[in-house]
C-alpha positions as CSV (number, residue, x, y, z in Angstrom):
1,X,-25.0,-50.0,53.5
2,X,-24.3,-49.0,57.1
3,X,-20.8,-50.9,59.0
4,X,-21.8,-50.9,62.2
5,X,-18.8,-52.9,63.8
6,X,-17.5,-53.1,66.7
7,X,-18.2,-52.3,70.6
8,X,-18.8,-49.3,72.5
9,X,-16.7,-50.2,75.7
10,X,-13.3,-51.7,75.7
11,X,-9.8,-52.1,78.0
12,X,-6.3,-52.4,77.6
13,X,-5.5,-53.7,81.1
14,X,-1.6,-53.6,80.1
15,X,-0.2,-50.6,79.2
16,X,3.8,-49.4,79.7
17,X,6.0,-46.3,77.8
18,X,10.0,-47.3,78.1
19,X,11.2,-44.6,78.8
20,X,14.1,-44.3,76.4
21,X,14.5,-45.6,72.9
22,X,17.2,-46.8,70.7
23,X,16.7,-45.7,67.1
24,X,15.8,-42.1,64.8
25,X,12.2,-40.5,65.8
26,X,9.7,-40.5,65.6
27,X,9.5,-44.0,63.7
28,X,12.0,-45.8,66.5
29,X,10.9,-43.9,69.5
30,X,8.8,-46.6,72.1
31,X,5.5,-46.3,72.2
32,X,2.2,-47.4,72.9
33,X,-0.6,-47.1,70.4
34,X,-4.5,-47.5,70.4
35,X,-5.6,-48.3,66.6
36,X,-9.2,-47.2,66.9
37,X,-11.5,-48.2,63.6
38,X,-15.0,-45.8,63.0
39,X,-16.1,-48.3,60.3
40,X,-19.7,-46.7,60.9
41,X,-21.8,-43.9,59.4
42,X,-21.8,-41.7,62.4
43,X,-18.3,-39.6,64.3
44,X,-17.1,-41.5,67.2
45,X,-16.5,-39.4,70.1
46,X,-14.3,-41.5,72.9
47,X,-13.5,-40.5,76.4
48,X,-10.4,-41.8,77.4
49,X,-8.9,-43.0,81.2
50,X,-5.8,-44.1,82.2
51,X,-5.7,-45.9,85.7
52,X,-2.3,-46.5,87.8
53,X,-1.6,-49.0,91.0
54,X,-0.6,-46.3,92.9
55,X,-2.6,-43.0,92.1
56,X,-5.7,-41.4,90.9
57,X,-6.6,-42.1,87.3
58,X,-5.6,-39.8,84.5
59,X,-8.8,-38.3,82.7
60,X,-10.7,-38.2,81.0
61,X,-8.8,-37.5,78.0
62,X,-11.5,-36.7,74.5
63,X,-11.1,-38.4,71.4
64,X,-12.6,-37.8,68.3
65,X,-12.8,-40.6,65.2
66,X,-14.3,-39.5,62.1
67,X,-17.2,-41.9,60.4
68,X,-15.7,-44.2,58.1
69,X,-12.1,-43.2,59.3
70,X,-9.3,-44.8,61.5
71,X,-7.2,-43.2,64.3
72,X,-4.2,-44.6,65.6
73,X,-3.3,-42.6,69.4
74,X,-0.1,-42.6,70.4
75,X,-0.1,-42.4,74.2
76,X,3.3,-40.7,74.6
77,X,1.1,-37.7,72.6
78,X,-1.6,-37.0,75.2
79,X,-1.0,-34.0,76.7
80,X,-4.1,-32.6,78.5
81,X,-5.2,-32.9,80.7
82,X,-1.5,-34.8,81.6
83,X,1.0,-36.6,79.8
84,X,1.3,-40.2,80.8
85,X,4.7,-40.8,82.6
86,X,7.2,-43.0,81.0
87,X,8.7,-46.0,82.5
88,X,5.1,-46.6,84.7
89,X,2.5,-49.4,84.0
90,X,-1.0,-48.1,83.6
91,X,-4.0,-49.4,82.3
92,X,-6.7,-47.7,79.8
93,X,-10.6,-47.7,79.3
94,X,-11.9,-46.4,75.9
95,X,-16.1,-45.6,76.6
96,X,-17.8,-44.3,72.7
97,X,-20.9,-43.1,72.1
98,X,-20.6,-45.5,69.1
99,X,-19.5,-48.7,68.1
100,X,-15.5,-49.2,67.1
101,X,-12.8,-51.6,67.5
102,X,-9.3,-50.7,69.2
103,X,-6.2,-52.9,69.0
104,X,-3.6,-52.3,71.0
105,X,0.4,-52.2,69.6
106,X,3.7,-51.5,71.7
107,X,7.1,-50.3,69.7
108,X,9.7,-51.2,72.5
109,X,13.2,-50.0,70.9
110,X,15.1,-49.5,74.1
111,X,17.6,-52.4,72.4
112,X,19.0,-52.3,68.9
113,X,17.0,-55.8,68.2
114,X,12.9,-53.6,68.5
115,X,10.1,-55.4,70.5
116,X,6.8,-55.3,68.6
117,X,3.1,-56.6,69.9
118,X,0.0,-56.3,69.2
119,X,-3.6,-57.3,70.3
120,X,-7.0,-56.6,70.4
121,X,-8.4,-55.1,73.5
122,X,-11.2,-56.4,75.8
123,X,-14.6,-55.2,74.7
124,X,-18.2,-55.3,76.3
């Protein structure tokens, strides 16, 4: 039976990388993370951009999520086609060619006492 879950467009309109950590890495290093769920029969291929208040967006950045499989994106490791600076607040869209879900979860451990949330993102 097929699991076809999920939406094909979604937003994380808050988005932030401290840009020091308190803590052994990589489990303590602050981060942000997109937990993207392929529950379906069929790859997920994602494009990825990341808008700022104050310049161009970053992107688009490719994303692949095997069927049936989970993927869970760190945004301190995207690299091409640019890291996303540290310290800034930015914003993310996530557009699939099939449906998924994405939650989003932020490790803040720039104080001994670590800041966790979590959510799920906006969908269409």
């Amino acid at each position: 039976m097929e699991t076809n879950i999920g939406k094909k467009i979604w937003a994380i309109a808050e988005g932030y990388i401290p840009a020091w950590s308190n803590g052994p890495a990589p489990e303590f290093t602050s981060h942000e993370a997109a937990c993207i769920l392929n529950a379906g029969d069929k790859e997920a291929h994602i494009q990825l951009t990341i808008y700022f208040a104050d310049r161009q967006p970053a992107g688009p950045y490719t994303l692949t999520v095997g069927a049936k499989r989970t993927l869970h994106l760190r945004f301190n490791n995207l690299e091409h086609p640019e890291r996303i600076p540290l310290g800034l607040s930015y914003s993310s869209v996530f557009i699939s060619d099939v449906p998924v879900v994405i939650q989003h979860t932020r490790l803040d451990s720039r104080q001994e006492a670590n800041a966790l949330l979590s959510t799920i993102a906006y969908s269409e």
